[in-house]
C-alpha positions as CSV (number, residue, x, y, z in Angstrom):
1,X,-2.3,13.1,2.5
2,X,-2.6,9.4,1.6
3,X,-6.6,7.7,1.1
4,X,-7.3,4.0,2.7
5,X,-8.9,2.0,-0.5
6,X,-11.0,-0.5,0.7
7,X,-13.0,-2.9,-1.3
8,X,-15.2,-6.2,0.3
9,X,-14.7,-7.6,-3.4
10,X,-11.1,-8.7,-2.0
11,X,-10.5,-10.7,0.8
12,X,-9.9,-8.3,4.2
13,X,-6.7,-7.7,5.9
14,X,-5.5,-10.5,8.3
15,X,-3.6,-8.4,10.2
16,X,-3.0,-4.8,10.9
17,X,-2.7,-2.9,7.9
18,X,-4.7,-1.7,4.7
19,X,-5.9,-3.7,1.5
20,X,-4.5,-0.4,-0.3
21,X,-3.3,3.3,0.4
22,X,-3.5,5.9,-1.6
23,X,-0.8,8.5,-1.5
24,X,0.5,11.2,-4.3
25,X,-0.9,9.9,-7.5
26,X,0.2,6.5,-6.5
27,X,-1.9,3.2,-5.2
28,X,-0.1,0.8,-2.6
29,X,-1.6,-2.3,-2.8
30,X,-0.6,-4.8,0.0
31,X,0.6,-8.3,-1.0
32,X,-2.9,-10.3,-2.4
33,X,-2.8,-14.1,-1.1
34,X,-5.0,-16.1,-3.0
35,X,-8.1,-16.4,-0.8
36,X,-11.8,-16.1,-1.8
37,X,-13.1,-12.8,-0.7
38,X,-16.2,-14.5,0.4
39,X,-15.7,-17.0,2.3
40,X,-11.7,-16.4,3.3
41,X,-10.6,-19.9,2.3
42,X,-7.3,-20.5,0.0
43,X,-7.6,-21.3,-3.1
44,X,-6.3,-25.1,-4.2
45,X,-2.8,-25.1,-3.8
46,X,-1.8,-24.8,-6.9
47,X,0.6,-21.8,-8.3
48,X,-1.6,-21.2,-11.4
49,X,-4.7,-21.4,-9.5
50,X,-3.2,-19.3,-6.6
51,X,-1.7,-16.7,-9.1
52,X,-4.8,-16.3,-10.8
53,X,-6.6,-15.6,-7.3
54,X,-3.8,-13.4,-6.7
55,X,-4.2,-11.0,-9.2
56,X,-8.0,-11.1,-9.4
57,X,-7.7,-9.5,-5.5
58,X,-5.6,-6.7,-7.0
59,X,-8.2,-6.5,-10.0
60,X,-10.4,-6.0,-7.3
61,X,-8.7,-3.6,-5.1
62,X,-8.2,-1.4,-8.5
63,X,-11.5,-1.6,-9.0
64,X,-12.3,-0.3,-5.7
65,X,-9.8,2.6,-6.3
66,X,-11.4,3.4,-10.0
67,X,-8.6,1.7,-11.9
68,X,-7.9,-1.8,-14.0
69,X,-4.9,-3.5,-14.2
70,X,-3.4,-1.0,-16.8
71,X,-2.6,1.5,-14.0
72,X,0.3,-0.8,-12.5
73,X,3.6,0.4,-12.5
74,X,5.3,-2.4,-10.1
75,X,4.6,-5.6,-8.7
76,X,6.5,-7.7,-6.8
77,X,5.9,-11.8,-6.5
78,X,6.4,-14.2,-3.3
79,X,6.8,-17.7,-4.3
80,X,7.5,-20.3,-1.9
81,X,9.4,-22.3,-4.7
82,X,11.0,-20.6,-7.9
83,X,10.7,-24.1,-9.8
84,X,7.1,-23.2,-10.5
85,X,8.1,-19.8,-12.4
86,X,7.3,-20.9,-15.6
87,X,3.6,-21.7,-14.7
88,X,3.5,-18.2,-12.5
89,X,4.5,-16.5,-15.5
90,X,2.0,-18.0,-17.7
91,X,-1.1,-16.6,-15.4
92,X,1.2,-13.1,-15.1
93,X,1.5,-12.8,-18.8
94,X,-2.3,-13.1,-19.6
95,X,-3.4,-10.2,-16.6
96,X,-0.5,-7.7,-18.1
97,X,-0.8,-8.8,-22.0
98,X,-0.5,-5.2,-22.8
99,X,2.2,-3.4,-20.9
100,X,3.6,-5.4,-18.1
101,X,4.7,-3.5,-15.2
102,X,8.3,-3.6,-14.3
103,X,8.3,-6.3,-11.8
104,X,10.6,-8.8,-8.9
105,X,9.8,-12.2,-8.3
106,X,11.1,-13.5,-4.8
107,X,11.5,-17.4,-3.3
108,X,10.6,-17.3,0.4
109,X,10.3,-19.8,3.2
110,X,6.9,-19.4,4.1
111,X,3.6,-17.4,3.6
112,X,0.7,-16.9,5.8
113,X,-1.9,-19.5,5.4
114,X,0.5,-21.7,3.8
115,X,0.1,-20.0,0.4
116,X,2.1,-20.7,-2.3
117,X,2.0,-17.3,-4.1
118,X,1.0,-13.7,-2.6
119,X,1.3,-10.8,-5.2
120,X,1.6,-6.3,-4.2
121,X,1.2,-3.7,-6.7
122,X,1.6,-0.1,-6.7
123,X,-0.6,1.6,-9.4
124,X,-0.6,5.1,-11.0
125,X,-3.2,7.5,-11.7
C-alpha cells in the first residue's frame, strides 16, 4: 500500500503527481526545483543558490514524512549545465556531510520554470 506525503512547507506540485509517496519502507520524493514554498517564485538563478533551495524542499518533504536528511538512500541531480558541478557539489557536500547517499548527476536541455537545478530522493525508514 504506498502513503501520499504531503507537506505545505515545500512548494506544491505543478503538475499531476505527488511531492512524495510512500511505499514499503521506502520514501519517493519527486524531483525539488528550487522555488519558495510560499510564494512559488524561483529562486536567483544561481546553481548554489538553486541547490541549496533544492534540497531544503526535500528537508522539507522528510520532515513532513518524520525523517531528516539522514534517511536518504539515492538521489539523483538535473543540471542544465555540468560546468557548474563543482559549485553543485559544494552545497551537496554540506546537506550529506555525514553519509552521502549513493547518487547520479545528469546534464539536461531544459527544466520547468527555467531552473537550473531540480533534485529527487528516495529515503528509507
Amino acid at each position: 500500500m504506498k502513503k501520499i506525503i504531503l507537506t505545505d512547507k515545500a512548494p506544491s506540485a505543478i503538475g499531476p503527481y505527488s511531492q512524495a509517496v510512500e511505499a514499503n519502507g521506502f520514501v519517493f520524493i519527486s524531483g525539488q526545483l528550487p522555488l519558495d514554498p510560499a510564494t512559488g517564485a524561483l529562486a536567483e538563478a544561481d546553481t548554489v543558490k538553486q541547490t541549496e533551495a533544492s534540497i531544503k524542499n526535500i528537508q522539507a518533504i522528510l520532515k513532513g514524512a518524520g525523517l531528516t536528511l539522514e534517511a536518504v538512500v539515492k538521489t539523483t541531480v538535473f543540471m542544465t549545465d555540468l560546468k557548474q558541478f563543482a559549485r553543485m557539489n559544494e552545497v551537496y557536500a554540506r546537506f550529506f556531510a555525514k553519509i552521502p547517499p549513493a547518487r547520479a548527476a545528469v546534464e539536461v536541455k531544459a527544466l520547468p520554470k527555467g531552473a537550473l537545478v531540480e533534485i529527487e530522493a528516495i529515503a528509507a525508514r
